[in-house]
C-alpha positions in Angstrom: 99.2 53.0 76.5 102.7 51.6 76.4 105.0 51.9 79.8 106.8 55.0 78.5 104.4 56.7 77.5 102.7 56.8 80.5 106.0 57.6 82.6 105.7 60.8 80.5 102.3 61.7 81.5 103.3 60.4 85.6 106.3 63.3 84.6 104.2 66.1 83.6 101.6 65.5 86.1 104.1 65.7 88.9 105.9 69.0 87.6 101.9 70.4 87.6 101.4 68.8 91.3 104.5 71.4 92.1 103.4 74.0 90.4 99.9 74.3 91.8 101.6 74.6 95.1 103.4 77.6 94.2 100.8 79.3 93.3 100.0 80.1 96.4 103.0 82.7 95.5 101.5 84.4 92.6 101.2 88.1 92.9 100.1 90.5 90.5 102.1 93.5 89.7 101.9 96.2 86.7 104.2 99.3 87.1 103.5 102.6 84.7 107.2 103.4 85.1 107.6 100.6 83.1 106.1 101.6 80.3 108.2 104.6 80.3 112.7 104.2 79.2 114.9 103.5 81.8 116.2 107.1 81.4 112.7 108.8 81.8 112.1 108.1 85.7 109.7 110.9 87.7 111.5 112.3 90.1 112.5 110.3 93.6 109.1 109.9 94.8 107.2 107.5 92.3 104.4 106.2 95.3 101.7 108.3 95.1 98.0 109.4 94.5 96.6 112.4 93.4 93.3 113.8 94.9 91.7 116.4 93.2 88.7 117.9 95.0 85.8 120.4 94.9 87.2 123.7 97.1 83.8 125.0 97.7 82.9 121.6 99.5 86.0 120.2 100.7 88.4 122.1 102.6 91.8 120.6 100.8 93.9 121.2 104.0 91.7 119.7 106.3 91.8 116.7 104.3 95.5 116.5 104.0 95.9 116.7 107.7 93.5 113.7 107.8 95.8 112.2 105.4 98.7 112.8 107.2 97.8 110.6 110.0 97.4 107.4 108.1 100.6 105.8 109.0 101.0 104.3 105.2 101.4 108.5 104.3 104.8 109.8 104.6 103.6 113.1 103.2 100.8 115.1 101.5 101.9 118.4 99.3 98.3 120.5 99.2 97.6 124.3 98.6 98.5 125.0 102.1 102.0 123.5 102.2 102.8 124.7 98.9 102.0 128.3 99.9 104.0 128.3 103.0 107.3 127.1 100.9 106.3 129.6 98.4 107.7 127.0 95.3 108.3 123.7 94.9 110.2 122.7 92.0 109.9 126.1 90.1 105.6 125.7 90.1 103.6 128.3 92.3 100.6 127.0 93.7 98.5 128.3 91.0 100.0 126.0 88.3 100.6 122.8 90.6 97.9 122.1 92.6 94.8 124.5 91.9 92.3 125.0 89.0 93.1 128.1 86.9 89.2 129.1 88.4 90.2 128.3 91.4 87.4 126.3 92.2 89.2 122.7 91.8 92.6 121.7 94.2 94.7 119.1 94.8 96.6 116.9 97.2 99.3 114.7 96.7 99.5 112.0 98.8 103.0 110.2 99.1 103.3 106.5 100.7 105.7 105.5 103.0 108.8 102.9 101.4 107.6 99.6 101.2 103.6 99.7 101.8 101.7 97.8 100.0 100.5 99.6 97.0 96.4 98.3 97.6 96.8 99.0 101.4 97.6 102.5 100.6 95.1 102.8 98.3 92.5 100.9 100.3 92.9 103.5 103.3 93.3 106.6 101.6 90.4 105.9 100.0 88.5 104.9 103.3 89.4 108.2 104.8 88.2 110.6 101.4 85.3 108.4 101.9 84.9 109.3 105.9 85.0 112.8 104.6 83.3 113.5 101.6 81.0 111.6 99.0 82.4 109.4 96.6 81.1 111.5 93.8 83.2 114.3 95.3 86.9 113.3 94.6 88.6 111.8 91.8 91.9 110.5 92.6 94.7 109.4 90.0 98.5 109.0 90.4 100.7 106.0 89.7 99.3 104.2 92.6 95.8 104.8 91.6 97.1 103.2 87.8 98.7 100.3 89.3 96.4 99.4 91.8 93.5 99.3 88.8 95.7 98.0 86.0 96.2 95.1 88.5 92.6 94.7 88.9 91.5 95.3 85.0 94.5 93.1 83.4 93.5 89.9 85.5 89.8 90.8 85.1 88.2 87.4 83.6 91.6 85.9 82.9 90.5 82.6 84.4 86.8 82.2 82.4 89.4 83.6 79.1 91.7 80.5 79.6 88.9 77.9 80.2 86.7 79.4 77.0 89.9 78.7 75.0 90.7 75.3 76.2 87.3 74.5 75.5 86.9 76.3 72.1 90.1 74.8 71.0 89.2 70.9 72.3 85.7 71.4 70.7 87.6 72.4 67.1 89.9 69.7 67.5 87.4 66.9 68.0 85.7 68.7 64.6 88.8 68.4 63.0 89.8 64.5 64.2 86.3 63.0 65.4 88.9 61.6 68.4 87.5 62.2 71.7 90.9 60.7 73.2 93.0 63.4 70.7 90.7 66.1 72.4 91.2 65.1 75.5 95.3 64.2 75.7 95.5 68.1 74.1 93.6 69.8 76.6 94.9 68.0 79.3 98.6 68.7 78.0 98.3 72.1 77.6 96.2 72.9 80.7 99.7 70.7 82.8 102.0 73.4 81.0 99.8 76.3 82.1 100.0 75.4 85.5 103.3 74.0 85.1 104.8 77.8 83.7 102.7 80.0 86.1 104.1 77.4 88.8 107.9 78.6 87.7 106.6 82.3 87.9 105.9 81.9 91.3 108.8 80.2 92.4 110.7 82.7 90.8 108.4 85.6 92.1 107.7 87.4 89.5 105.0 89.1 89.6 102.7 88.7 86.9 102.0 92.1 84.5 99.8 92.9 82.0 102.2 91.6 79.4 102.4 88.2 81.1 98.6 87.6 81.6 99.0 87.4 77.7 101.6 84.3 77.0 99.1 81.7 79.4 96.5 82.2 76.4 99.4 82.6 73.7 100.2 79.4 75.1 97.1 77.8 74.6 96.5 78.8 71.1 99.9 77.7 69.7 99.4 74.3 72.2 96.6 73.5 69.8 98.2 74.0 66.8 101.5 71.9 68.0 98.4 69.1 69.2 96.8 69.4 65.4 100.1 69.0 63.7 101.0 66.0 66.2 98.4 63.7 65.9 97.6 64.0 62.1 100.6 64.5 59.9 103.5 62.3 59.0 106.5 62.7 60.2 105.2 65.7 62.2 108.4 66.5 64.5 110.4 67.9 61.6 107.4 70.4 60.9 106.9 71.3 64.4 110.5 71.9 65.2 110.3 74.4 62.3 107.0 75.8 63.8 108.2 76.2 66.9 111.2 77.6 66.1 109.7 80.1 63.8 107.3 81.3 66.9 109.9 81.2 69.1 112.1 83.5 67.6 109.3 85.6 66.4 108.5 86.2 70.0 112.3 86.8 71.0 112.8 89.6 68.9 110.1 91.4 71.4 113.6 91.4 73.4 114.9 94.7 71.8 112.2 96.5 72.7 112.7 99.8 75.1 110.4 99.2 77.1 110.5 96.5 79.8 106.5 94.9 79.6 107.5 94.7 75.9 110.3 92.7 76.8 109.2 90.5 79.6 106.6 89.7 77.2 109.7 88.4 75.6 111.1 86.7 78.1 108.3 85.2 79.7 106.7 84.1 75.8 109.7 81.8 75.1 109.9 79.8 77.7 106.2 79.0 77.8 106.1 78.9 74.4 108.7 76.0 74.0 107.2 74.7 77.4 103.9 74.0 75.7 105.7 72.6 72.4 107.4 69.8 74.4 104.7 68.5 76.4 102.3 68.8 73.5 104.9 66.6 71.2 106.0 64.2 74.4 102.1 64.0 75.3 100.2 63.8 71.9 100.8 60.5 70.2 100.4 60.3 65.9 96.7 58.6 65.0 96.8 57.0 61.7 92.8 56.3 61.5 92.3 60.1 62.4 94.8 61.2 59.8 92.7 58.6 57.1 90.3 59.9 58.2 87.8 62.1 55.8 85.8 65.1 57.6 83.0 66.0 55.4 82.9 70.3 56.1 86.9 70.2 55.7 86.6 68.6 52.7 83.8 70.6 51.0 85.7 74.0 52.2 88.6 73.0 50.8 87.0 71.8 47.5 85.0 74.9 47.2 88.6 77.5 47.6 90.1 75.2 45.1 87.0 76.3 42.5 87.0 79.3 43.6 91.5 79.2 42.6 91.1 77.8 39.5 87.8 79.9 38.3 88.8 83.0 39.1 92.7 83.4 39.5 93.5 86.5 37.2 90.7 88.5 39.2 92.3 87.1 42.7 95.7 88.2 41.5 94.6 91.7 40.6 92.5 91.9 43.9 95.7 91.0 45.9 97.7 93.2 43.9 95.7 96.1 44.4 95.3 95.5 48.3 98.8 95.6 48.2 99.2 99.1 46.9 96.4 100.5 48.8 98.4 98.8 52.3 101.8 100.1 51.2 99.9 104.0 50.5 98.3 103.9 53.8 101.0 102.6 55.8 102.5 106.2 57.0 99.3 107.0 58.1 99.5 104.3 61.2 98.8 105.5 64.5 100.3 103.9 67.3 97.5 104.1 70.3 99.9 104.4 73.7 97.6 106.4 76.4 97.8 104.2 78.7 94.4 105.2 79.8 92.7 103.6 77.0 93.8 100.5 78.3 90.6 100.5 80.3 86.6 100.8 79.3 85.7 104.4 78.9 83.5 104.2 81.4 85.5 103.4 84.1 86.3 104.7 87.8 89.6 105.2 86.9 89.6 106.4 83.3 86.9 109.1 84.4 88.8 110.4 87.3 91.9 111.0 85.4 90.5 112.9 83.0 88.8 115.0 85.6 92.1 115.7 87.1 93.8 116.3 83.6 90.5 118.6 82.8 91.1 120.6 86.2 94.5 120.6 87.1 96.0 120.9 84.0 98.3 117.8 84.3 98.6 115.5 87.2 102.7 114.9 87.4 104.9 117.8 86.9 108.6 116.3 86.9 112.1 116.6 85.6 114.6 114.4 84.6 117.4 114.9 86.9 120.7 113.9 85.6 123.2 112.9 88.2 126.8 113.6 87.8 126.6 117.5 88.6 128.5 119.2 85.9 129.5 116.0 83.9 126.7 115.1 82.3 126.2 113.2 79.1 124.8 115.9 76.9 124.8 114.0 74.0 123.0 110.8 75.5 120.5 113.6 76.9 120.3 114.9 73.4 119.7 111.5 71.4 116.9 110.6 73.6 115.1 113.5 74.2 112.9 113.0 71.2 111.7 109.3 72.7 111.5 110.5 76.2 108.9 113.4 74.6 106.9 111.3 72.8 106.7 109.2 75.7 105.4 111.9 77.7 102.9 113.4 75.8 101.0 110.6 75.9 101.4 110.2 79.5 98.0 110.9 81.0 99.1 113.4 83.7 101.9 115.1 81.5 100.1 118.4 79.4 103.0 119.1 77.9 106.6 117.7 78.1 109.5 119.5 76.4 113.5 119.6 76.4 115.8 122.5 78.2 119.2 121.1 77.7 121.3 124.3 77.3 120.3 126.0 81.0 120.8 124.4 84.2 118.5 126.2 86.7 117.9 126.7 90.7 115.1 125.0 92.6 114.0 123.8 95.4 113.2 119.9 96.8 110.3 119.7 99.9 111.4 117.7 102.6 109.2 114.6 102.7 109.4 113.8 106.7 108.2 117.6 108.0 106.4 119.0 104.2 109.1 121.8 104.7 111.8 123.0 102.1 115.1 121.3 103.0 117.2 124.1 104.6 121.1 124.3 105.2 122.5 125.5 109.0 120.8 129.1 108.4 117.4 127.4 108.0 116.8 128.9 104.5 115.8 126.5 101.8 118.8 124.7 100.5 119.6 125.2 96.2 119.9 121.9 94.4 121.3 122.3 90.7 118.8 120.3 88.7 119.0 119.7 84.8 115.3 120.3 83.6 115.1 117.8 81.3 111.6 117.4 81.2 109.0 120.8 82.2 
């Protein structure tokens, strides 16, 4: 190994030494709000769980008093509270937190600002559990999402990274018969791993669903540079064009409207030119490997050749009509966005939600609320209302979400510190003029 190469490797090995120690820092994170447009927020309290629970076995306000006492609860809206304020945001208790048979209701549990979303979870959960079976609730809410998309999206993410590293050594050494190739590619590409995740954590950033996929994009495309490296010619101009064909590929995941789409983006590109440049500074050219003849390779590539030459008018028309039958088909593409189905069907969380959506008829009933009073920007309202619907409908919570823009209507807000309506000097609830954007 000449003297400058191995200053390269002394290079790389230190920036990994750093980054392991920030990992210390890393912290998982995955929002739902996210996955909604900026302008489509739910209301001013976003940290919550919904409980939904038998009434014949669980006396709702009983529990809500229990909840009340946690000191991570700011407040708790049950069947109790919402009869004493009569409304709340233009539902009746029938329609917001009871079963149309009345045999089902609901509490929804607020967290104070800044707790911990898991810590929340953690002890509401302890106390449903101090009260009742676990069979006998189901709880949902954005908490309840984001505490178990946390858990589910870095589910075997470690074992998923080593499988690849060794999948893709193991092909490599197939493909070169070079245990040192092997070897100088996996250890390159597991540096810039720990190297990127490293800058994540110094940044703190937490890490989402959308960035637990560039660590094995990374990987995968690490390989490919290693491949190109070590066996071709002149390889730099190729994987410059390689890796500026990914790179901008992955970029243009950067005018997307929703933000895991786009840190996706923003994450992707740097890792992805991250693992291109130690791969190329790292992976030296091997002339006897590229002489090299590797007897499977060879005999695949023969047979496709045969199979070209033999039977090219009957490939053409094959391709031809997979073509038309793909272009005929192609309106008929539907995009799966229930977030729900991101996890196994059988799941805690999957079930529970749909128990609550089965029961309660829809877990989050919300409006957009424009600010602005009067002055509001109708025609931005207007333009967007058909993405913000779509949006919603697939929202697990949301039965139905439509647009009101031509009547501005009078409701009333609950107080979250005393689970009162907000009154004026008089003591009677105080108005609020709210655009209903979303019902």
């Amino acid at each position: 190994m000449k003297k400058s190469h191995a200053i390269i490797w002394v290079f790389w090995i230190l920036l990994a030494a750093w980054g392991m120690m920030e990992l210390r820092h890393l912290r998982v994170s995955n929002s739902l709000e996210a996955w909604m447009p900026d302008i489509a927020t739910p209301g001013p309290y976003r940290s919550y769980v919904v409980i939904g629970i038998p009434s014949s076995r669980v006396d709702a306000a009983a529990m809500a008093f229990r909840l009340r006492e946690l000191p991570e609860v700011s407040f708790c809206i049950d069947p109790f509270a919402v009869r004493a304020t009569g409304w709340l945001n233009g539902l009746s208790v029938d329609g917001f937190v009871i079963s149309h048979d009345g045999a089902y209701s609901g509490i929804f549990c607020f967290a104070r600002a800044g707790i911990d979303p898991h810590l929340f979870l953690t002890h509401v959960q302890k106390t449903l559990r101090d009260l009742s079976a676990e069979d006998l609730f189901a709880i949902g809410g954005p908490i309840a999402f984001q505490c178990a998309m946390d858990d589910w999206s870095q589910d075997r993410l470690p074992l998923i990274l080593i499988a690849i590293l060794l999948v893709g050594g193991g092909v490599l050494f197939a493909v070169t018969h070079s245990f040192r190739i092997s070897i100088e590619a996996m250890a390159a590409i597991g540096l810039s791993q720990v190297i990127f995740l490293g800058a994540v954590c110094r940044l703190r950033i937490p890490l989402d669903m959308s960035g637990a996929l560039v660590p094995p994009m990374m990987m995968g495309m690490g390989f490919s540079y290693a491949a190109h490296r070590a066996l071709r010619r002149n390889s730099v101009a190729v994987l410059v064009t390689c890796g500026l064909a990914a790179a901008i590929g992955i970029a243009s995941y950067a005018t997307a409207d929703l933000k895991p789409v786009r840190h996706f983006a923003l994450a992707g590109v740097p890792g992805l030119l991250l693992v291109w440049l130690v791969t190329v500074t790292l992976i030296r050219p091997d002339a006897r490997a590229r002489r090299r003849r590797v007897g499977w390779l060879r005999a695949c590539r023969n047979l496709m050749l045969v199979i070209n030459s033999r039977f090219r008018p009957a490939i053409v028309k094959i391709a031809l009509l997979l073509t038309i039958a793909g272009v005929c088909f192609a309106p008929f593409i539907r995009v799966e966005s229930n977030p729900l189905r991101f996890f196994p069907g059988d799941s805690r969380i999957r079930r529970d939600f749909e128990t609550l959506n089965g029961r309660l008829t829809g877990m989050l009933p919300f409006q957009v609320i424009c600010e602005g009073g009067q002055n509001v920007d109708a025609v931005r309202m207007l333009t967007a209302s058909a993405g913000m619907r779509k949006v919603l409908n697939v929202t697990p919570w949301v039965a139905a979400a439509s647009a009101h823009f031509s009547v501005w209507r009078t409701t009333t807000r609950l107080n979250p510190s005393h689970g009162k309506c907000r009154g004026g000097r008089s003591g009677q609830p105080r108005r609020e003029r709210r655009f209903p954007g979303m019902a």
